[in-house]
N, C-alpha and C positions, 0 to 999 in steps of 0.2 A: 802391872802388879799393884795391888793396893796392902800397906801396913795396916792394920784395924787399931788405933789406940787403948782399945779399953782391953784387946782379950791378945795382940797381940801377936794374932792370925795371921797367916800368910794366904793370902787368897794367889790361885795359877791355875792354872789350863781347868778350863770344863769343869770347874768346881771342887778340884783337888785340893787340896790345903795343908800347910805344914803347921806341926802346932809349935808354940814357942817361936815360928819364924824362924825355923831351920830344917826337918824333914818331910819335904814333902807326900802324902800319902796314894804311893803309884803301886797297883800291881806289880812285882816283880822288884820295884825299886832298892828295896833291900836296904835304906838307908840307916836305920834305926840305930846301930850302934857308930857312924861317924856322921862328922860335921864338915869333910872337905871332900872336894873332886879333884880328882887328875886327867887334866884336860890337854890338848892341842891346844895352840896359838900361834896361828898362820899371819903371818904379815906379807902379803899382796905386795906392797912396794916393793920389797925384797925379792922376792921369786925372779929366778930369768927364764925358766922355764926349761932348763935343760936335764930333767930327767932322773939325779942325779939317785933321788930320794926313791922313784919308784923300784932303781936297779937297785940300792941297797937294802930294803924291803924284801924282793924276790931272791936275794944271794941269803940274806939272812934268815929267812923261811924253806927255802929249798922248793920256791913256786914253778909251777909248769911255766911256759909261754905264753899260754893263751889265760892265765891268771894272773891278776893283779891287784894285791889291798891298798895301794895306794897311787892315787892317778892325778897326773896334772894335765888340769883343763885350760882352755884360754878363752878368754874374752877380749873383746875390744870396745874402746869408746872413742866419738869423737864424730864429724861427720866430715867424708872423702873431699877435700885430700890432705883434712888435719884427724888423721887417724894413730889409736895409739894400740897396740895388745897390750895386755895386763896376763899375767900366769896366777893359777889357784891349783896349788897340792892341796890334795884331799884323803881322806884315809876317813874310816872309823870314826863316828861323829858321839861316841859311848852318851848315846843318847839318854835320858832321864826316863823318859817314856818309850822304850824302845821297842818298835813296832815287831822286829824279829825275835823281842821273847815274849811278847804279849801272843802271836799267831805259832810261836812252834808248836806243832802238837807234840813232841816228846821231850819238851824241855830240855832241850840242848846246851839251852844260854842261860848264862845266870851271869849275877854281878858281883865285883869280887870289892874288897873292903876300899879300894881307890877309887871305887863306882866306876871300873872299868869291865865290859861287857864282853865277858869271855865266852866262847863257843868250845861246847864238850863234842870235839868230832867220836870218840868212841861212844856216845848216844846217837849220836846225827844218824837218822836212816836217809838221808838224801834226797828228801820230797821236793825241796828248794821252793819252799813257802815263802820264806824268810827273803828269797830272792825280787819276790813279787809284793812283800810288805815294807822293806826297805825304801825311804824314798830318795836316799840317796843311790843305791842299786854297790851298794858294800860288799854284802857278801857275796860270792862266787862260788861255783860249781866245779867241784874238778872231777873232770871226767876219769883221770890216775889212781882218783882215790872213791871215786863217785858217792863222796859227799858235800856237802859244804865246808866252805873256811872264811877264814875276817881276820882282820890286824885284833890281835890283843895287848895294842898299845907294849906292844917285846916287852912283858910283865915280866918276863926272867929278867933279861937286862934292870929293868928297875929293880928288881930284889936285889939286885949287885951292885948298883948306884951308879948303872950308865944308862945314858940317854938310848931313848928307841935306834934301831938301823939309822932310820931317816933321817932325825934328827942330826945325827952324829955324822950323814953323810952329806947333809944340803952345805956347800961353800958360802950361803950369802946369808945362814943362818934366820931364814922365812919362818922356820920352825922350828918350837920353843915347847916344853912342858912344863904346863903350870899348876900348881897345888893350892889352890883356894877355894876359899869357905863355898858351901855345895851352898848356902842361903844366897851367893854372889852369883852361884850361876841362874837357881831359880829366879832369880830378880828380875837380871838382865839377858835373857837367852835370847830375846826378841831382837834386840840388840846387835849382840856378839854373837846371837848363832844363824843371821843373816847375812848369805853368800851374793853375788852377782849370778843372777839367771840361773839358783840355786831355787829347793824346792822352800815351801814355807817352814820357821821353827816350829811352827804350830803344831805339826804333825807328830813330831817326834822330841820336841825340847832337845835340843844336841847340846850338850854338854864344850862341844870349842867353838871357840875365838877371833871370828877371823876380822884383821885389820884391816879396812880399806886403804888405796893409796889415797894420802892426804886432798884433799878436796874434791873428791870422788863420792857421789851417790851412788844406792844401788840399781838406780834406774838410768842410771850413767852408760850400763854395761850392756852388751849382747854377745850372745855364746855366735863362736866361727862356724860352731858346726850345725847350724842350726839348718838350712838348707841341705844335710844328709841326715835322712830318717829313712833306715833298715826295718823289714817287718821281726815283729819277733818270733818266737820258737813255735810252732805247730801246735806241739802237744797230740800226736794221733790218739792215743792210749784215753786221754783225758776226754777228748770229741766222742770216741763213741762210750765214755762211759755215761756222760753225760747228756748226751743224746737220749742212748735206749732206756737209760733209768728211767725219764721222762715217758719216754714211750711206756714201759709199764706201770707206771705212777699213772698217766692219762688211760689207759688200755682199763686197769684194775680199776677207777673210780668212773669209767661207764661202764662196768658191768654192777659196780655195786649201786650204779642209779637204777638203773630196768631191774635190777633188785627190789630194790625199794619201789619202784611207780609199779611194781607189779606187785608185792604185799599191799602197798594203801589201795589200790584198786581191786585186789581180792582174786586179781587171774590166775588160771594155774601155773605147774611150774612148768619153764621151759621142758618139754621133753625129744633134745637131740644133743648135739655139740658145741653148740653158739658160747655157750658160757663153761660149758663144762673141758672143753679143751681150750677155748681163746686165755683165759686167763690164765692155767699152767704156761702156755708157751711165751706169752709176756714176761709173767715172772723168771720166767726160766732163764729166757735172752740179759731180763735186766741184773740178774744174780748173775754170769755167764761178763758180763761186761763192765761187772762191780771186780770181777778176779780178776779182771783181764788189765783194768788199771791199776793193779800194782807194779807192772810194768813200768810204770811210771818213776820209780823209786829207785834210788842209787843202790839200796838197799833191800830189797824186796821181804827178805827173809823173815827184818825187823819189823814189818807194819803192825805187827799187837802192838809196839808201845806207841803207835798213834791214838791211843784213846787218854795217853795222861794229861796231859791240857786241857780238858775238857771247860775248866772256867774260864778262860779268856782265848782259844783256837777253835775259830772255826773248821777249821780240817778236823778237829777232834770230833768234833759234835756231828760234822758229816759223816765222818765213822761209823758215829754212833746211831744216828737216826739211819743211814741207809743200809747197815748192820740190822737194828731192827725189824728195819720194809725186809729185807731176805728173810729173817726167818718167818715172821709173822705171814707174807705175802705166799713161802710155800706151804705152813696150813692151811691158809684159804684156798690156795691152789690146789692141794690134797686133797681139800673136803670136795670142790667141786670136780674134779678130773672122777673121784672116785663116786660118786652121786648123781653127776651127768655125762663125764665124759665115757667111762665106762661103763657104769651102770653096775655095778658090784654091788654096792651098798643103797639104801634108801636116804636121803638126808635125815627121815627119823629117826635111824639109825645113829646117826653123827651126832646124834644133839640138834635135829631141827631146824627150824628156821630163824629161831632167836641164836643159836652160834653161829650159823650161816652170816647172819647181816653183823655180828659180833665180830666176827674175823673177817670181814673187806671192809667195815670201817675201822679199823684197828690196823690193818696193811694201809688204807688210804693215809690215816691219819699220821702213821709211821712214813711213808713214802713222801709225803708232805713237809713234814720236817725236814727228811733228808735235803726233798729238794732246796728246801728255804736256804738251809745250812750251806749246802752248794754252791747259793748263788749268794752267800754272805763272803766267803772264802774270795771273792772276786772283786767283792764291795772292797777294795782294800784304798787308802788316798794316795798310797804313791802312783794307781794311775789310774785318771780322772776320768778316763773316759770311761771304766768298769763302775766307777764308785758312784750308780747312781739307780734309784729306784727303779729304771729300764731295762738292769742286768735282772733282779728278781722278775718284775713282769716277763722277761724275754723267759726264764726258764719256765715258768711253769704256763704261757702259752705255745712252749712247744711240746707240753703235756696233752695241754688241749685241742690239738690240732691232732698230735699223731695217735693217742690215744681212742678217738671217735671214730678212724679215719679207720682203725685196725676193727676194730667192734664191726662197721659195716661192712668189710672184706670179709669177715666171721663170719657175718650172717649170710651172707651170699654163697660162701663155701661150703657152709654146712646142709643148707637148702640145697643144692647141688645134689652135694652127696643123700638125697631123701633122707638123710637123719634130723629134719627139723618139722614139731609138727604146733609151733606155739603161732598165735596167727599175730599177735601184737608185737613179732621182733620184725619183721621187713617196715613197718612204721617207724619203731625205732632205729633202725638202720638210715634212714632218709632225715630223720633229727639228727641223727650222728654228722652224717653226711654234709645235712647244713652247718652246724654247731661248728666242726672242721673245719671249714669255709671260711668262716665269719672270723673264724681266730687269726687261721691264715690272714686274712683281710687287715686286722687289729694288727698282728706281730708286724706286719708288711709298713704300716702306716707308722706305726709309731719305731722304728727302725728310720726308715727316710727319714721323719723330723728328729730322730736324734740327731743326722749325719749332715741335715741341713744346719742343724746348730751349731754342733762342732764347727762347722766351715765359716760362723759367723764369729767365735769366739775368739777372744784377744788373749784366751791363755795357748801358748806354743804347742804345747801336747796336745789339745782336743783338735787342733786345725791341722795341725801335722796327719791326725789320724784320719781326718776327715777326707785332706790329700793322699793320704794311702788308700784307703775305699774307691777313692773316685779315677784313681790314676793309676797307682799300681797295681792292683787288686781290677782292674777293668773286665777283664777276660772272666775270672769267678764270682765276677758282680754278675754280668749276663748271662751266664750261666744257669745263675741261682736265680735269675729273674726269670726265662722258660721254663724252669722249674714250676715256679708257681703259677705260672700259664697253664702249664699242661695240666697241674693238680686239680686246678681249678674248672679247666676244661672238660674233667674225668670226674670230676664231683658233680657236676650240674644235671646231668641225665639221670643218676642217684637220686638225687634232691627233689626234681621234676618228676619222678615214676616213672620216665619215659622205659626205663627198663623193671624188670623183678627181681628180686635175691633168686638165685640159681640160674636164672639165665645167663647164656655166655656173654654177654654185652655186659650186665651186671657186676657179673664174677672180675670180665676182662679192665671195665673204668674203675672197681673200688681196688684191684695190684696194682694199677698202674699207676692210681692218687696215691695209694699208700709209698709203692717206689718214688714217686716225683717227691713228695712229703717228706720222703725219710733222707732222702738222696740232698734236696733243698735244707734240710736241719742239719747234714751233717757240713756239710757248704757253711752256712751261716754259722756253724758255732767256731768250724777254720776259719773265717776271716775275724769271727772275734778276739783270739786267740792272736793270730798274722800281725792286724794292722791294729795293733792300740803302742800308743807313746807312751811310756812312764815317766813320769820323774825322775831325772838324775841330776849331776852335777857335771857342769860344761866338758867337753870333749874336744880333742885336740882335730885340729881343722886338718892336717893333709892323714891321722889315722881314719878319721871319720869317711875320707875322700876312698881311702885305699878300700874300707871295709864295704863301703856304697857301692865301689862300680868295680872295683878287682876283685872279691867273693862273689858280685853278683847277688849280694842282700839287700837290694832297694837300690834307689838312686836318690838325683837331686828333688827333692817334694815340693 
């Protein structure tokens, strides 16, 4: 942190600043009318570890079993056979930057006048954003109530003038709440809100404390549980929403090319099914698999109010943009189902060919955003292995793979059926065919040098993850890899002419590329999903041991 002598400015994170050298200017922050935090302060030397704080927590809350707002980790330092464990209670870090209200879409969290970050479960729709923006991994899911929840530092109790549960419950008094100047914590968070084999303050500025044991660094320490790393949650609901949006994102921006290279070239209009059904039935899937992810949500009923965030949630904005792509993506789908794929109407009828290329770059450019937003929602720093310009490339090259790959099955099935009489779509079917390939090829390459990186990396989470791909994950690695064998195999007599759209060899390699394709997307976006490690804050060594090999979720990595 630097004072500025002349203006007096508090310069902190990323360019934020507090004027006067007292409120920092954060989204969400809310500081403006005070000048102190109420913070944790954890002293390490203290702790023995016996649990005491997390049971008075859950008695005082009325938590399920498989919830917990406050968790004691361990670490140990020293090297065998002068080894020592050290305990760290953790809760609620009432972060200053706090990642879980910057990413809610329905603004659930806000800050209340102690700069303590309270969670409004009757807004909470249960998407568990917040789960995946945390980088301490705070808030929880309860399935009893199927929403979120988080310690709110027992802010009744403090209106009453007692100390939190924990507080009031720990014997060896490790934990303390403290009332000072918010310009003390901006100063120093770098400081006092660095844990042992904790994630960085960087991320989130955490507002407590923690002591180390007196002549202890934090490069002293290593988490026990570091050797059990579980895959995480699947998310099915999520895979194929994501997936097939892709798929009609990439489907709808090759018809809107042979669109366009057939206006600037001056050829006639397709006259069969190729564009005039392929495009409704994309769209159709991809709206069909936008519903079908609300499934997802503890809440389902409440997803309107996921558009209120929209300035600082990416979930909002993906809302918003792939909200959009449906509607816009089913007049296009309209104009052509009804223009070519039935033949009802004439496109001059519709408005022509200027609305025509109007409405599929207007669906592309909508379905583009969504996906961007998509793959922003992912970009999150609590876990490193998502937050990286690979996740964006990955989504929208599995646009371009499945997208091209559906165009040239089109063209071949509508030739079949003799409803195709335009002679420039089996050319373009064979660029598709390539285009597909090539992508394939790209997603395949840059994927391995992610996972070779990771395995080269010295942060714990990208090698852990990299250990789950290669080990646990072995069987749906190879899997996914015949996949793109066979896709590949199935594209190449496409590519080469060796067959023609409508013939059965034709017809039979662009299902079978499109199945291996879609089959292999939905594989790779489950292992993305499975095997990434997030940030959290250390894990007790024989629960970590129980939940690796007595659940059966991972083992030793």
């Amino acid at each position: 942190m630097l004072l500025t002598e002349k203006t007096g400015t508090l310069s902190g994170k990323d360019g934020v600043h507090a004027e006067n050298g007292t409120t920092p200017h954060i989204f969400g922050f809310h500081a403006a009318t005070r000048v102190t935090q109420t913070r944790f302060h954890i002293h390490m030397d203290l702790c023995m570890g016996c649990h005491a704080c997390e049971v008075a927590c859950a008695e005082q809350n009325g938590l399920p079993v498989d919830a917990l707002w406050r968790r004691v980790g361990e670490v140990e330092a020293g090297t065998y056979p002068d080894t020592r464990s050290y305990f760290l209670s953790s809760g609620c870090n009432h972060c200053l930057d706090a990642p879980c209200l910057k990413g809610c879409p329905v603004e659930a969290y806000q800050v209340n006048e102690r700069g303590v970050v309270i969670h409004l479960s009757d807004i909470c729709i249960g998407c568990q954003y917040c789960t995946w923006n945390c980088p301490y991994g705070v808030p929880v899911y309860q399935e009893d109530r199927r929403i979120v929840s988080k310690c709110d530092l027992c802010t009744h109790r403090l209106d009453e003038g007692r100390d939190p549960a924990c507080v009031q419950a720990c014997p060896a008094g490790a934990i303390q709440i403290e009332t000072v100047p918010l310009r003390e914590v901006w100063e120093n968070y770098r400081e006092t809100g660095a844990g042992p084999a904790m994630p960085s303050p960087e991320i989130s500025v955490p507002s407590t404390k923690i002591t180390l044991p007196p002549g202890m660094e934090i490069e002293d320490f290593k988490r026990v549980d570091r050797h059990f790393v579980r895959p995480e949650a699947s998310h099915p609901s999520l895979i194929w929403m994501t997936v097939l949006t892709q798929l009609g994102l990439g489907g709808v921006a090759t018809v809107l090319l042979v669109d366009l290279l057939r206006t600037f070239w001056g050829l006639p209009l397709a006259e069969g099914q190729t564009l005039g059904l392929l495009a409704p039935f994309l769209i159709g899937v991809a709206c069909l698999s936008l519903g079908a992810s609300v499934l997802h949500l503890g809440r389902p009923a409440y997803v309107h109010r996921a558009l209120r965030n929209w300035r600082t949630s990416w979930l909002s904005r993906e809302v918003l943009g792939l909200g959009l792509f449906a509607g816009i993506a089913s007049l296009y789908a309209a104009f052509l189902l009804v223009a070519e794929g039935v033949g009802l109407l004439p496109a001059e009828a519709l408005g022509g060919e200027l609305v025509r290329i109007a409405l599929g770059g207007a669906t592309v450019l909508s379905g583009a955003a969504g996906v961007y937003s998509s793959s922003m929602i992912y970009r999150v720093p609590a876990r490193p292995a998502w937050n990286t310009a690979k996740t964006t490339a990955d989504f929208f090259l599995a646009a371009l793979i499945l997208g091209p790959a559906a165009f040239a099955l089109a063209v071949g099935l509508a030739a079949g059926w003799g409803r195709e009489s335009s002679p420039y779509l089996p050319g373009c079917a064979r660029a598709a065919a390539l285009f597909a390939g090539l992508a394939l090829l790209a997603k395949t390459a840059l994927h391995a040098a992610g996972v070779r990186q990771w395995g080269k990396s010295q942060v714990f989470e990208l090698e852990a993850c990299a250990q789950l791909y290669r080990e646990h994950f072995s069987l749906v690695r190879g899997v996914k890899n015949l996949l793109i064998l066979l896709a590949l195999a199935c594209l190449w007599p496409i590519i080469c002419g060796a067959t023609a759209p409508g013939q059965g060899a034709y017809n039979a390699a662009a299902a079978a590329a499109l199945a291996a394709l879609t089959a292999g997307a939905l594989l790779q976006r489950h292992l993305f999903f499975v095997a990434v490690v997030p940030w959290n804050i250390p894990g007790n060594f024989l629960m970590a041991a129980h939940q690796a090999a007595g659940k059966g979720q991972g083992g030793p990595c």
